[in-house]
N, C-alpha and C positions, 0 to 999 in steps of 0.2 A: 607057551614059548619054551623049548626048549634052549639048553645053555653052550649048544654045540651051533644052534641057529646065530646065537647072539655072538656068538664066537667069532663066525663070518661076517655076519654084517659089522662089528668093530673092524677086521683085519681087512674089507673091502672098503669100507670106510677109509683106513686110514692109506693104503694101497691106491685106491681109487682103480681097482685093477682086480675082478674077481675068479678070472682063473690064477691069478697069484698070489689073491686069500685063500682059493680053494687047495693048492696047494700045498702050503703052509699049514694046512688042517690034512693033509692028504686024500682030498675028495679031486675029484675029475673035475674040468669044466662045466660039463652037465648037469652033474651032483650036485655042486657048490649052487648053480643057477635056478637049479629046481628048488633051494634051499630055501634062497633070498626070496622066490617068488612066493614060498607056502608062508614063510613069515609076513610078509607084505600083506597077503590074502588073512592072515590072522589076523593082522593089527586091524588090517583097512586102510591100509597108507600107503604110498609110495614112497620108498627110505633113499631109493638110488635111482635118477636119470641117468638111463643108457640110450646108449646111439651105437652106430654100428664102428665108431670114430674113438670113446671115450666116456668113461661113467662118473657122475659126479652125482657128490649130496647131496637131496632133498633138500628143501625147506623142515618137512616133516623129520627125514632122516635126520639134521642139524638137530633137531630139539628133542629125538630119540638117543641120540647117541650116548650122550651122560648119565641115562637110565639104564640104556642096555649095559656099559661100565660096571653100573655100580650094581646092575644086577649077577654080572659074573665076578665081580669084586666078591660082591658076596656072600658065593658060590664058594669060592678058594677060600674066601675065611674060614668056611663052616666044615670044610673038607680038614685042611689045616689042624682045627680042632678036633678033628675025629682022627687024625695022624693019618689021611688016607692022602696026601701031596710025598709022600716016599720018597719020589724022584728030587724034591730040592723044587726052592721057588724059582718059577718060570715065569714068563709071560714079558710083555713090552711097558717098559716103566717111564710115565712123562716125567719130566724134570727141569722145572726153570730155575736158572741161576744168573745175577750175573756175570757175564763174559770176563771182566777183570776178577773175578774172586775164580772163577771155573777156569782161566788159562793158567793161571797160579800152583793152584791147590787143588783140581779136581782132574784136571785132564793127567798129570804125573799118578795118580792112582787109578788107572783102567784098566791095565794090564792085570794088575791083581786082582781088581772086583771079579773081570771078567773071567779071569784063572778059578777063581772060587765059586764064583756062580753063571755057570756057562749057558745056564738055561735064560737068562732074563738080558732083551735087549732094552738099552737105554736110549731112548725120544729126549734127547738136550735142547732145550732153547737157551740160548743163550744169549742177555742183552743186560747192557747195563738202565736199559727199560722196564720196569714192571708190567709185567704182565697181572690180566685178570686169571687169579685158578681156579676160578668156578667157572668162569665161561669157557676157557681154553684148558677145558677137560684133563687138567692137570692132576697127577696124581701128588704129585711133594714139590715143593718148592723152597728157594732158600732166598732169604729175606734179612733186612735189616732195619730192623724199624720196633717198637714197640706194638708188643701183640695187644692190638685196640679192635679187631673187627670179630663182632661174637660169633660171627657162623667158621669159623678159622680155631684150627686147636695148632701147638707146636710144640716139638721139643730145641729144649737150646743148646745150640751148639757153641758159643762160645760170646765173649762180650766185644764189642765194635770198639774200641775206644780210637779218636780220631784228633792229630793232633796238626800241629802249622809248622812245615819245613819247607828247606829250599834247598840248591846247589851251591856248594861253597863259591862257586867261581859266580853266583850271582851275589852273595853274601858281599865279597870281594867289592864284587863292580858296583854294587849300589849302597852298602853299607847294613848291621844286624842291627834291625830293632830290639831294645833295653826293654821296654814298655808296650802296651796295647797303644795308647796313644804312637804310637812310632810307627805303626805301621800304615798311616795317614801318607798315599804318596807313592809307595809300593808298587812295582807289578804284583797283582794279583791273577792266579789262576782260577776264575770264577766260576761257581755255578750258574744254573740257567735261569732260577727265578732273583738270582741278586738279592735276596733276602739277606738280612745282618742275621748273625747268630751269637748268645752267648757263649763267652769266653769262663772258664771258673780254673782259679787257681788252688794249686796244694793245700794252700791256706786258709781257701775259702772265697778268697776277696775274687769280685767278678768285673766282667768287662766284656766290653759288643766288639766283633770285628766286624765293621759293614764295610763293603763293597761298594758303598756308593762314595766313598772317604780314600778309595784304592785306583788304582790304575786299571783295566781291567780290560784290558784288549783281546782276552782268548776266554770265550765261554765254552766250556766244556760236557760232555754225560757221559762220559767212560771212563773210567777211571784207571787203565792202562794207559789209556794217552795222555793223561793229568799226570800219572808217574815219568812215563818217556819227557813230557816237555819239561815238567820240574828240573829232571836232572840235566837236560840240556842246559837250562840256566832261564829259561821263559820268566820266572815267576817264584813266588810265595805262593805254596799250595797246602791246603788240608786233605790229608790223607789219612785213608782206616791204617792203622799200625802194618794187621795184615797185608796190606797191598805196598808198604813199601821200607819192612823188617830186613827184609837182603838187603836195599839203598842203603836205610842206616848205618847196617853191619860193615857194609863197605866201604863209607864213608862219600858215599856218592850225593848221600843227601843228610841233610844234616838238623836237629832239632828248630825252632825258633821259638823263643820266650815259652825256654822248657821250664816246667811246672804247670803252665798254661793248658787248656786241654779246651776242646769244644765242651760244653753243658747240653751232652745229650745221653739219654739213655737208652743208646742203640744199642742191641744185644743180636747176635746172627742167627735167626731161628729157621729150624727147618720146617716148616708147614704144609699143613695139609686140609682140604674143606672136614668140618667137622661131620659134616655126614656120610663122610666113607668110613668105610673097614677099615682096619689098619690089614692091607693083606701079606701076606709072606715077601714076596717082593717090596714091598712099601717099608716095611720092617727091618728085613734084611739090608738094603741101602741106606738105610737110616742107620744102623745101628754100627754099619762098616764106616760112615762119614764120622760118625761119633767115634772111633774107637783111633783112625788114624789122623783127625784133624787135632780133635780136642786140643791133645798134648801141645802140637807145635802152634796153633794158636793162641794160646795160654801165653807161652814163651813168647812169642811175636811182643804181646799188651802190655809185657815186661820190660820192654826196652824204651828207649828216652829217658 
């Protein structure tokens, strides 16, 4: 197998369109055709159903694709290391994030990445859903959660800390809980499993906020729309610092039984399967999210 072979069948793959992989490599239709078929005739597989209509992925192609990846991953790593990548990291870079942390914080820095590094396009999924990144042949991912799964390595980009505010004009209309017990009665802005969660104070001392002891009319998964309805006045919401440090600032949204803090040790890591390369591209996006997030997330965890 050659690595100009794997090259098309990723870029037909993810194209579903092989004279516009073929181009993208600057091979003719023909070229590119005769390509996929000698590789096919290598493996023994058929990797792409074509019709004269439309090509789509194999079954087989499906469970080749993450191998052809990681075999040209591993290609540019090894080039990389021999300084033979000259031109600067290229190639197409997956990336899932959530959609509330990515319209924030990552969509305002494109113009620059893409200024600095004009060779590599970025594949965004964006969902305040977790995706799988071994299955969904992801190459980095950013994540909140404590790094517990062994096939998974990460660098961290900053700490989650997630605290309980609302809208002064709900504050107003319904009155500020003094106490954990106080918030018995409350709209709450709920998540979707309703789970109670520790509460730990400055001090030490702890306390459960459950939802089932709350009002709880709006379940939520995004946490853009958990910000917009907060400051409408919906609700008592818990929110990552990050996703609502401007409200604060602006007084749009305001602490609740500050000192108070969830009891969790979410830290925002950026991740990747442990059995890739780290390759130039994978490296270089990493290490730009590091260098312009860090700072102002830091600064966010400081406030309350």
């Amino acid at each position: 197998m050659d690595i100009v072979s794997l090259r098309l069948f990723i870029a037909a793959a993810e194209r579903l369109n092989i004279s516009a992989a073929g181009r993208s490599l600057g091979m003719a239709p023909a070229v590119a055709s005769g390509r996929l078929a000698k590789l096919e005739h290598e493996l023994g597989a058929e990797l792409l159903h074509r019709t004269t209509r439309k090509v789509s992925l194999s079954q087989d192609g499906e469970a080749f694709l993450p191998y052809a990846r990681e075999i040209v991953a591993q290609s540019e790593a090894g080039r990389a290391a021999l300084g033979l990548n000259s031109a600067g990291p290229s190639g197409t870079l997956r990336f899932a994030a959530p959609s509330s942390f990515a319209q924030l914080h990552l969509m305002p820095l494109l113009p620059d990445f893409h200024a600095k590094y004009p060779q590599i396009t970025l594949d965004l999924r964006l969902s305040d859903t977790r995706f799988d990144l071994i299955e969904g042949s992801f190459d980095l991912a950013l994540r909140s959660a404590p790094l517990e799964d062994s096939s998974l390595r990460g660098r961290k980009l900053a700490d989650d800390r997630r605290i309980l505010c609302a809208a002064p004009d709900y504050l107003n209309r319904c009155g500020t809980p003094e106490t954990p017990d106080d918030l018995a009665g409350h709209m709450f802005l709920a998540w979707a499993d309703l789970a109670p969660r520790k509460l730990v104070h400055a001090d030490g001392r702890r306390a459960v906020l459950d939802p089932a002891r709350m009002d709880c009319r709006t379940i939520l998964d995004d946490g853009t729309s958990q910000r917009v309805a907060a400051v409408a006045g919906a609700g008592l919401s818990v929110n990552s610092l990050w996703n609502v440090a401007h409200e604060l600032s602006a007084g749009r949204l305001v602490p609740v039984l500050p000192g108070w803090q969830l009891e969790a040790a979410s830290v925002l890591w950026l991740i990747y399967p442990r059995s890739n390369v780290l390759t130039p591209k994978v490296r270089c996006f990493m290490d730009f999210l590091l260098e312009r997030l860090s700072g102002p997330l830091a600064a966010a965890n400081r406030l309350s």
